[in-house]
C-alpha positions as CSV (number, residue, x, y, z in Angstrom):
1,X,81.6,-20.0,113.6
2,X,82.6,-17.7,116.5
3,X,84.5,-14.5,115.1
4,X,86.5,-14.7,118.4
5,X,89.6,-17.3,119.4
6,X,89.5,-16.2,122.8
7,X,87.9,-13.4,125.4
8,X,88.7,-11.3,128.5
9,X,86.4,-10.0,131.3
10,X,87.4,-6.3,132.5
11,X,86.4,-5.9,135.8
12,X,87.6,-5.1,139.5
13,X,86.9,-6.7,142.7
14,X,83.6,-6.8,144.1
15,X,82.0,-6.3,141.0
16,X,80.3,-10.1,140.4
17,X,83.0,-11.0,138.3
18,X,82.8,-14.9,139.9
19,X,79.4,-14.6,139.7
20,X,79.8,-14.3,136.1
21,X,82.8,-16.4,135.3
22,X,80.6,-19.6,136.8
23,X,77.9,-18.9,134.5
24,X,80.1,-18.7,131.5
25,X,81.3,-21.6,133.1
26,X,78.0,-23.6,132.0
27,X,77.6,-22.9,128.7
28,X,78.7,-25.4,126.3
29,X,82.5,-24.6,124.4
30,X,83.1,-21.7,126.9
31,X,85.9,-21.6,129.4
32,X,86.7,-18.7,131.9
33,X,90.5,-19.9,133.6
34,X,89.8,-17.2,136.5
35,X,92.3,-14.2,137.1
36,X,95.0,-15.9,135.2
37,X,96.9,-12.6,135.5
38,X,96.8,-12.0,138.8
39,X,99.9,-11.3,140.7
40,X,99.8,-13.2,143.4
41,X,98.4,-16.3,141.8
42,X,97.0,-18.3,138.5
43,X,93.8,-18.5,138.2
44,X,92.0,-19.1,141.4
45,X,93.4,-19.0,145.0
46,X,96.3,-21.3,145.6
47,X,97.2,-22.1,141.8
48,X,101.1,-21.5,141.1
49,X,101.0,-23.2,137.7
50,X,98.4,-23.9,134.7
51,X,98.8,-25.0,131.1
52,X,102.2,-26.5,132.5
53,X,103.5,-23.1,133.0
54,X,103.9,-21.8,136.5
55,X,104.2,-18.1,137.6
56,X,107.7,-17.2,136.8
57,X,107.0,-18.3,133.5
58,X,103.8,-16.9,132.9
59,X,105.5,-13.6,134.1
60,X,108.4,-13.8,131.9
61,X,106.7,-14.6,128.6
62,X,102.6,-13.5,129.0
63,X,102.3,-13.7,125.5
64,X,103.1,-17.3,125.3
65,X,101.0,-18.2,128.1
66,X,98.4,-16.9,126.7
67,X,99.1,-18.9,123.4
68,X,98.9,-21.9,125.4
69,X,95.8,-21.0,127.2
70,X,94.5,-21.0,123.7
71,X,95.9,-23.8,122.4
72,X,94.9,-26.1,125.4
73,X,91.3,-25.3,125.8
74,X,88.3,-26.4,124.3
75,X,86.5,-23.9,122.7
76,X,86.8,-20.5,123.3
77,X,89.5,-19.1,126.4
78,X,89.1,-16.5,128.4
79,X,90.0,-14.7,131.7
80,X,89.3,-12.2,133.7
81,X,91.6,-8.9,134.1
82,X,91.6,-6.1,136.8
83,X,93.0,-3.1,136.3
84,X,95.8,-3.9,139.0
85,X,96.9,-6.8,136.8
86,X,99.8,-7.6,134.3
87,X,99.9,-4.4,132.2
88,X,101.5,-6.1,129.3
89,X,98.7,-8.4,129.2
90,X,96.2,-5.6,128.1
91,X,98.6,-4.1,125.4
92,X,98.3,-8.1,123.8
93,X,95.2,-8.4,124.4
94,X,94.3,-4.5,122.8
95,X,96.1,-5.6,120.4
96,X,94.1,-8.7,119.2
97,X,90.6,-7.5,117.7
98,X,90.4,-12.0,117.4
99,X,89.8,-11.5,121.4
100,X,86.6,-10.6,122.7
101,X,85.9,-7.7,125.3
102,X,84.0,-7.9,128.2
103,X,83.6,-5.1,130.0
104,X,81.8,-5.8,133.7
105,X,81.0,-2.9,135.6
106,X,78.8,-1.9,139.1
107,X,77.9,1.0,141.3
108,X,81.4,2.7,142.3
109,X,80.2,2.7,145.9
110,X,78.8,-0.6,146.3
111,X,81.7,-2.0,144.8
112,X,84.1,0.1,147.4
113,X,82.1,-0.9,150.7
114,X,82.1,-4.7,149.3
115,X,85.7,-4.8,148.9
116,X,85.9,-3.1,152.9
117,X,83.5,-5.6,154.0
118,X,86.0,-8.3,152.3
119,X,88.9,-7.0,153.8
120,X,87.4,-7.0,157.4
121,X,86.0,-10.0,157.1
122,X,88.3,-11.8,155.0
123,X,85.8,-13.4,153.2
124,X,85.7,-12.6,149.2
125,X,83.3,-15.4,147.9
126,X,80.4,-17.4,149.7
127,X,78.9,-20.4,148.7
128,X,77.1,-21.5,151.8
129,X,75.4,-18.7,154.0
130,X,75.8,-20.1,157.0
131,X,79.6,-19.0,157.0
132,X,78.7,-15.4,156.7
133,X,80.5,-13.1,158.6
134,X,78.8,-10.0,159.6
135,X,81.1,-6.6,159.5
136,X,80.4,-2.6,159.5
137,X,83.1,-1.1,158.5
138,X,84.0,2.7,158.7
139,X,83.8,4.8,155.7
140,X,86.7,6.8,154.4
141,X,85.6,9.0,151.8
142,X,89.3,9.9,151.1
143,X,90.0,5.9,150.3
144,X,87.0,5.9,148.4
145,X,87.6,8.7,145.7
146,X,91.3,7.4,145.6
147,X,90.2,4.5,145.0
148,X,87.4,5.4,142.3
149,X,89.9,7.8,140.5
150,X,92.3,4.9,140.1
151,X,89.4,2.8,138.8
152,X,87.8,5.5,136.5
153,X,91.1,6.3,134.7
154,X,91.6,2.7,133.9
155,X,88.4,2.7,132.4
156,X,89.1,5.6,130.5
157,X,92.0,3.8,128.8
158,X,90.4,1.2,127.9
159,X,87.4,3.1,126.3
160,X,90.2,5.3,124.7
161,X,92.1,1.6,123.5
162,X,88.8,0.0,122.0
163,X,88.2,3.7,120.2
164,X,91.5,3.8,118.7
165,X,91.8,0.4,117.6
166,X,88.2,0.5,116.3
167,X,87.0,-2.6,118.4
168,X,83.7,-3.0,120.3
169,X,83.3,-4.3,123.3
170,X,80.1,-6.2,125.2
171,X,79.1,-4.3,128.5
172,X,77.2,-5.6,131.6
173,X,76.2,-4.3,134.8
174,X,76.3,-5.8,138.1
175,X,72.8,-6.0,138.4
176,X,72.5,-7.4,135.1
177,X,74.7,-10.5,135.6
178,X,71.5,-12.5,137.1
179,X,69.4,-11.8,133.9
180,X,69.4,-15.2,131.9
181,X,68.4,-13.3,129.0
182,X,71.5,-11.0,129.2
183,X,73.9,-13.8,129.8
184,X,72.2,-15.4,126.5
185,X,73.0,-12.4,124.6
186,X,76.3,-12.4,125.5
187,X,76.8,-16.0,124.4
188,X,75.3,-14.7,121.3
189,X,78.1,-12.0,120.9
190,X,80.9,-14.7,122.0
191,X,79.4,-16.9,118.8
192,X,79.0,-20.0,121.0
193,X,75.4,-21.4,119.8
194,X,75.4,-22.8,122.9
195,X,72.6,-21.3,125.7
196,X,72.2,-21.2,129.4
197,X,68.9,-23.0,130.4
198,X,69.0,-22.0,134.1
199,X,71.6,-19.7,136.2
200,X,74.2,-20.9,138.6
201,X,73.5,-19.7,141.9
202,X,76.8,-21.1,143.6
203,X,78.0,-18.0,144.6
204,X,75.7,-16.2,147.0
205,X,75.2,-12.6,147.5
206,X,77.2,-11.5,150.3
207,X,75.5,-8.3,151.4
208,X,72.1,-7.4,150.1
209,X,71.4,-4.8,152.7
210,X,70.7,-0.9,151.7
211,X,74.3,0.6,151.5
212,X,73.5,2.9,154.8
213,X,73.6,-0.2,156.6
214,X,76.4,-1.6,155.8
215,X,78.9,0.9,157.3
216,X,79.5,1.7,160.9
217,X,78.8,6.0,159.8
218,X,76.4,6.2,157.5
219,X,75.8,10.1,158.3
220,X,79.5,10.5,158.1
221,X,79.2,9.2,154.6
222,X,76.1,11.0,153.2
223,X,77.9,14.5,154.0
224,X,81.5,12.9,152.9
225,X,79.5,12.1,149.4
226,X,77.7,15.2,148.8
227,X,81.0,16.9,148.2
228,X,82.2,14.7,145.8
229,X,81.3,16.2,141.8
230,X,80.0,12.8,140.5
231,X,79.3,14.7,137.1
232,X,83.5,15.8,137.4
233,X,81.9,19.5,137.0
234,X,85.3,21.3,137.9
235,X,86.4,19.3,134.4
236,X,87.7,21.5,131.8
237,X,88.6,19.3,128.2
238,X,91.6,20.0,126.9
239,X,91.6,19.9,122.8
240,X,95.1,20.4,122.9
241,X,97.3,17.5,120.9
242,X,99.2,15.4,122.8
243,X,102.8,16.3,121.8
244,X,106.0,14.5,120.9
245,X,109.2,14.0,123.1
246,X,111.0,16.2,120.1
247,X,114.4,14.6,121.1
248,X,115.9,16.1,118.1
249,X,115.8,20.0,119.7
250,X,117.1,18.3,122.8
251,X,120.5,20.1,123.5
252,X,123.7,18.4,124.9
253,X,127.6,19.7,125.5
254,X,130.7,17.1,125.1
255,X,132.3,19.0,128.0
256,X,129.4,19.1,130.8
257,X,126.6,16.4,132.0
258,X,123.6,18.5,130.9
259,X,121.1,18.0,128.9
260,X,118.7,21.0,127.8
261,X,115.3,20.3,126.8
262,X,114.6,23.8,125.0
263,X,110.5,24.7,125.0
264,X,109.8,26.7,121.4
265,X,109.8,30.6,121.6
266,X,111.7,31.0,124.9
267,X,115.1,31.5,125.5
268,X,116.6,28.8,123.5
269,X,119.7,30.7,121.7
270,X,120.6,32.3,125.0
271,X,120.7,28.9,126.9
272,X,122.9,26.8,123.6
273,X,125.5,30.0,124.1
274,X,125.6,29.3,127.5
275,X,126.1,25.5,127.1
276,X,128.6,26.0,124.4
277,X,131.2,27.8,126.8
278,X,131.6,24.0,128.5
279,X,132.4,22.7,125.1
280,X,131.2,22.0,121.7
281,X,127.0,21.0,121.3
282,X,126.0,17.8,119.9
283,X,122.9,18.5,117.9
284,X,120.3,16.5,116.1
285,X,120.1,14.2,118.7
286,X,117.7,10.7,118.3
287,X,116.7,8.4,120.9
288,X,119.5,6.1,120.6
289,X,121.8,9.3,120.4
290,X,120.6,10.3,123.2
291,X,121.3,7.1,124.8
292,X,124.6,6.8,124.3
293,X,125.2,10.4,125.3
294,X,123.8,9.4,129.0
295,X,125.4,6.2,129.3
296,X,128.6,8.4,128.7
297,X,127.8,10.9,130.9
298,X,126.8,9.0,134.1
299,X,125.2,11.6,137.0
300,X,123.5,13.8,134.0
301,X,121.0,16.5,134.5
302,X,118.1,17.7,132.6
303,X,116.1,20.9,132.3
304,X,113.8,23.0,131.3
305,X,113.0,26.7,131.1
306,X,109.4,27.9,131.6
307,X,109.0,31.4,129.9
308,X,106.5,33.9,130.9
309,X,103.5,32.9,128.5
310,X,102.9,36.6,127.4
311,X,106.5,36.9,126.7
312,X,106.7,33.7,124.8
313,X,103.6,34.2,122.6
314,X,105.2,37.6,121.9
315,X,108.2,36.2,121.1
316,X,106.3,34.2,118.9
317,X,104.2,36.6,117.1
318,X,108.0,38.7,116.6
319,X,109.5,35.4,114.9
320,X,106.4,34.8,112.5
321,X,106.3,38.3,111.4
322,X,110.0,38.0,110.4
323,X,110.2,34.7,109.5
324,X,106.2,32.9,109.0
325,X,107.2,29.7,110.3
326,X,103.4,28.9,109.6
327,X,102.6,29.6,105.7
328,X,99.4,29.2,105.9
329,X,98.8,31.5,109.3
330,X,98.3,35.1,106.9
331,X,95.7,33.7,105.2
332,X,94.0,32.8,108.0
333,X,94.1,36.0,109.8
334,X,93.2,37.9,106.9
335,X,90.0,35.6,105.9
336,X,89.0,34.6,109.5
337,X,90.2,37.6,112.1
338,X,90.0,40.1,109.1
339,X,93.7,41.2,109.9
340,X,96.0,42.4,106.7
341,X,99.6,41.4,107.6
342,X,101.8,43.6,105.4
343,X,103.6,42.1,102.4
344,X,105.9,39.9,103.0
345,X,109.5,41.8,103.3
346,X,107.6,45.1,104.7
347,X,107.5,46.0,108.2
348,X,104.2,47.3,109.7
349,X,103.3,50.8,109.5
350,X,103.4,51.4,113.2
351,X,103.2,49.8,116.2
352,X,99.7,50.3,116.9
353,X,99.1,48.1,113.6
354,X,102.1,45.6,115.2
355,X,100.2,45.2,118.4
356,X,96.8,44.9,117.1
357,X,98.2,42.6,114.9
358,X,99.2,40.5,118.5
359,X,96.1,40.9,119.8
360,X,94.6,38.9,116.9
361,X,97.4,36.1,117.0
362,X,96.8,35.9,121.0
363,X,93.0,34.9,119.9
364,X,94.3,33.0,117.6
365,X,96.0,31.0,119.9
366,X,93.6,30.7,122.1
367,X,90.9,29.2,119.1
368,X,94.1,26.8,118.3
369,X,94.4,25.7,121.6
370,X,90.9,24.9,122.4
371,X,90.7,22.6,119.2
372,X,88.1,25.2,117.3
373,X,90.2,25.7,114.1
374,X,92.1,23.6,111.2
375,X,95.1,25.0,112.0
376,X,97.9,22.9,113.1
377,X,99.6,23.1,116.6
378,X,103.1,24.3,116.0
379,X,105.9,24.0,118.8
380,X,106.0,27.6,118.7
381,X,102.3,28.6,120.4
382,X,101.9,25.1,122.1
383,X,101.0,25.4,125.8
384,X,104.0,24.6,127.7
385,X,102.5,22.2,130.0
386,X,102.0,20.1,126.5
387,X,105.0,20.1,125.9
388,X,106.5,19.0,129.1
389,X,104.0,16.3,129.2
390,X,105.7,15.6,125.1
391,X,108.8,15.4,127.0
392,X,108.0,12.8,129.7
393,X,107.5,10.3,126.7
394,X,111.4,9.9,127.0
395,X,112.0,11.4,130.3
396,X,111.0,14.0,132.3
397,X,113.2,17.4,133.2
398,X,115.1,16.7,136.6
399,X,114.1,20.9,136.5
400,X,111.7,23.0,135.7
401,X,113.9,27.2,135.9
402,X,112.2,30.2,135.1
403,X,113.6,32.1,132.7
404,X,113.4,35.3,135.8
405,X,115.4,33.5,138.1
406,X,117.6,31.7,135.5
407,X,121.0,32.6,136.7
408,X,120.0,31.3,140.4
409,X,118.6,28.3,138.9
410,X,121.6,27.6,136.9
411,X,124.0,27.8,139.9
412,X,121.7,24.9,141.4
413,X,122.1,23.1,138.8
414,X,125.8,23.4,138.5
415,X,126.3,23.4,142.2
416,X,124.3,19.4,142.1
417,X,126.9,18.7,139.7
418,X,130.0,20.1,140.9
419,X,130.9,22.5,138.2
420,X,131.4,26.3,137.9
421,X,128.1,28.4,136.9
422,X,129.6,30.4,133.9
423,X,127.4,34.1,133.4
424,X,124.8,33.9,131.1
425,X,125.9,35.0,127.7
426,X,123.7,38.1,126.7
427,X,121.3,37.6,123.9
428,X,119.4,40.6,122.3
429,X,116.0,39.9,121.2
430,X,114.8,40.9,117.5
431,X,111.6,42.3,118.6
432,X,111.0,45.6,116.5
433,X,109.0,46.7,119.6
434,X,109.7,46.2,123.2
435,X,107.1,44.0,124.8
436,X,106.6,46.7,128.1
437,X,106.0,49.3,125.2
438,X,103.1,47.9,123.8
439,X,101.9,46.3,126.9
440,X,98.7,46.9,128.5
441,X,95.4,45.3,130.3
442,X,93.6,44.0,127.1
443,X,97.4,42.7,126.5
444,X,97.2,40.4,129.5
445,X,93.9,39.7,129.3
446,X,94.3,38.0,126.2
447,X,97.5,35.5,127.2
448,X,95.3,34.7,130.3
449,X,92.3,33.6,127.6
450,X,94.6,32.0,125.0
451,X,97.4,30.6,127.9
452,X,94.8,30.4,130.9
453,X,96.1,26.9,131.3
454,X,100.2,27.4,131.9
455,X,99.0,30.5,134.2
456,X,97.4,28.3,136.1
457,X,99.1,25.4,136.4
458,X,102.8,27.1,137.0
459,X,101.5,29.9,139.2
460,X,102.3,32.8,136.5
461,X,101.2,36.3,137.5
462,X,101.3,39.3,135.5
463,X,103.6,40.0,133.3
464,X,104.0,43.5,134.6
């Protein structure tokens, strides 16, 4: 008995998916319905309806059109998906280990000049070559990696969906969709007993020339494609955690439409002072909170302040020291970096041991960071790109200020909204050194290694 109640092809256009589809076709207590998905149509071209459903159904309840694809075939269901398809559909179908994945794939350039060909020639399946149409069309290489970009990061979500849901999924090439013995094996995996005894050649090959001849400038496209990095080479991983909105630390006032997303270790208590001289805060905030504060407050802002990252992971290293938001941090430093905090309660001896003692937790961050230790990775040291990605799970900021030019960027915002910019409250820091005292090259050096990512994405320079 199959392990499967029903299946779905991934593929994209011009990858051999009908090709496919008919030979599943053939084999006994297997039925492919087509791009059942597709947003234009059911199925096949022309279909508005199947399984007495028609599109505006099937688009308001894909769940129970896919129940009565199930329920009204014999044997085992399927359909094909691209990634330009239903979205909802491939969270259901994700979500159903009982449904078996198919994943079709073929040459990223062949697939691209087939689908320009197509286009030209308006001609996306043959059965009979006499109606071929002959076309050359130009090559863009700038469509091309758009296009490939958009098709590779669909792929890595659904690699990334199979892995998290601890499914498996049957993969097949282009070129191997005319191998009777792979179609075989992939009745095998479906469960079907049932076996193809001879392919179905209905659909022909459209264009079996060398990929040089099928453009109108080939040289144009050997020197576009030597600049592309097939092996993504420029590609740095990033072991940082994805974060969480945090919509808890978000920050609203009953007497102004703003809402302050604060980033951990920058200027946080300066900017709740500032937000509490329009009225009183409402803290603690939840996602349905948080709701109801906006529908109140029609025309609300959001923002953000990014904080040098030197300054921040100093003002981090300051705010463990006094307060060791991390418990199990001094061990580490002591059995790992080989650095003796003082006992807890005692200052350090000087600040030469105080900034040595920064220079190990900037390494430290920078091990964190790059996914080499145990540790966990707290609010306080988390790159701030993470977190303003954490943020966009809710919403993103309508404005990223910099805590250098925060009074001009406050007098934007107010000035969008109509109200008076009040001065920013003065807030003294609790450092027991100033930063520009103990500052130096190997100082820098360090929050470029540990923060090389916010430098570089937000354009910080030096910090003095």
């Amino acid at each position: 008995m199959t392990p499967f109640s029903s299946f779905v092809i991934f593929a994209e256009m011009r990858t051999g998916s009908n090709f496919l589809e008919a030979n599943l076709n053939q084999i006994d207590g297997i039925t492919c319905h087509g791009e059942t998905f597709n947003p234009y149509l059911i199925g096949g071209e022309g279909k508005q309806e199947m399984f007495g459903i028609n599109m505006a159904g099937r688009d308001a309840d894909p769940a129970g059109f896919l129940r009565a694809m199930r329920a009204q075939t014999k044997g085992l269901a399927g359909f094909r998906y691209f990634s330009d398809h239903d979205p909802r559909v491939f969270d259901l179908v994700m979500a159903d280990p009982a449904c078996a994945k198919i994943i079709l794939t073929r040459n990223q350039l062949e697939s691209f000049i087939s689908w320009k060909i197509a286009i030209e020639s308006d001609q996306w399946w043959m059965a009979n070559t006499k109606h071929l149409k002959t076309v050359r069309p130009r090559f863009d290489l700038a469509e091309f990696t758009a296009r490939t970009e958009q098709i590779q990061q669909f792929q890595r979500k659904l690699v990334h969906a199979l892995q998290t849901t601890g499914q498996t999924a049957y993969y097949i090439d282009y070129e191997d969709i005319r191998d009777l013995d792979v179609l075989n094996g992939l009745a095998a995996y479906l469960g079907t007993p049932a076996r193809l005894q001879a392919l179905d050649f209905r659909f022909k090959k459209q264009n079996p020339e060398a990929i040089a001849e099928k453009v109108s400038n080939p040289l144009e496209m050997q020197q576009g494609l030597a600049s592309v990095d097939w092996f993504n080479q420029s590609h740095v991983p990033n072991f940082e955690p994805r974060r969480l909105a945090a919509v808890a630390q978000y920050v609203v006032s009953e007497g102004v439409d703003l809402l302050f997303m604060p980033i951990k270790s920058g200027p946080e208590a300066q900017l709740k002072k500032w937000l509490q001289s329009y009225g009183p805060l409402l803290l603690g905030l939840d996602r349905q909170s948080l709701r109801k504060w906006k529908a109140a407050h029609p025309g609300q802002r959001s923002f953000t302040v990014l904080r040098h990252p030197l300054a921040r992971a100093y003002t981090a290293w300051c705010d463990y020291t006094a307060k060791e938001w991390m418990p199990e941090l001094r061990p580490y430093l002591k059995r790992v970096h080989k650095f003796q905090m003082p006992p807890k309660g005692q200052a350090f001896e000087s600040a030469e041991h105080f900034r040595a003692g920064f220079l190990v937790f900037l390494e430290l961050i920078k091990h964190v960071l790059a996914g080499r230790t145990e540790l966990r990775v707290m609010s306080q040291i988390a790159s701030q790109g993470a977190v303003i990605q954490g943020f966009a799970q809710v919403q993103s900021p309508d404005l990223l200020l910099r805590e250098d030019r925060l009074t001009q960027g406050l007098a934007q915002l107010c000035g969008d909204l109509g109200i008076e910019a009040k001065p920013l409250p003065l807030v003294a820091d609790k450092h027991p050194h100033p930063l520009a005292q103990l500052y130096g090259p190997d100082i820098e050096a360090a929050a470029r290694e540990a923060y090389w990512r916010d430098y570089e994405g937000f354009g910080f320079r030096d910090w003095a």
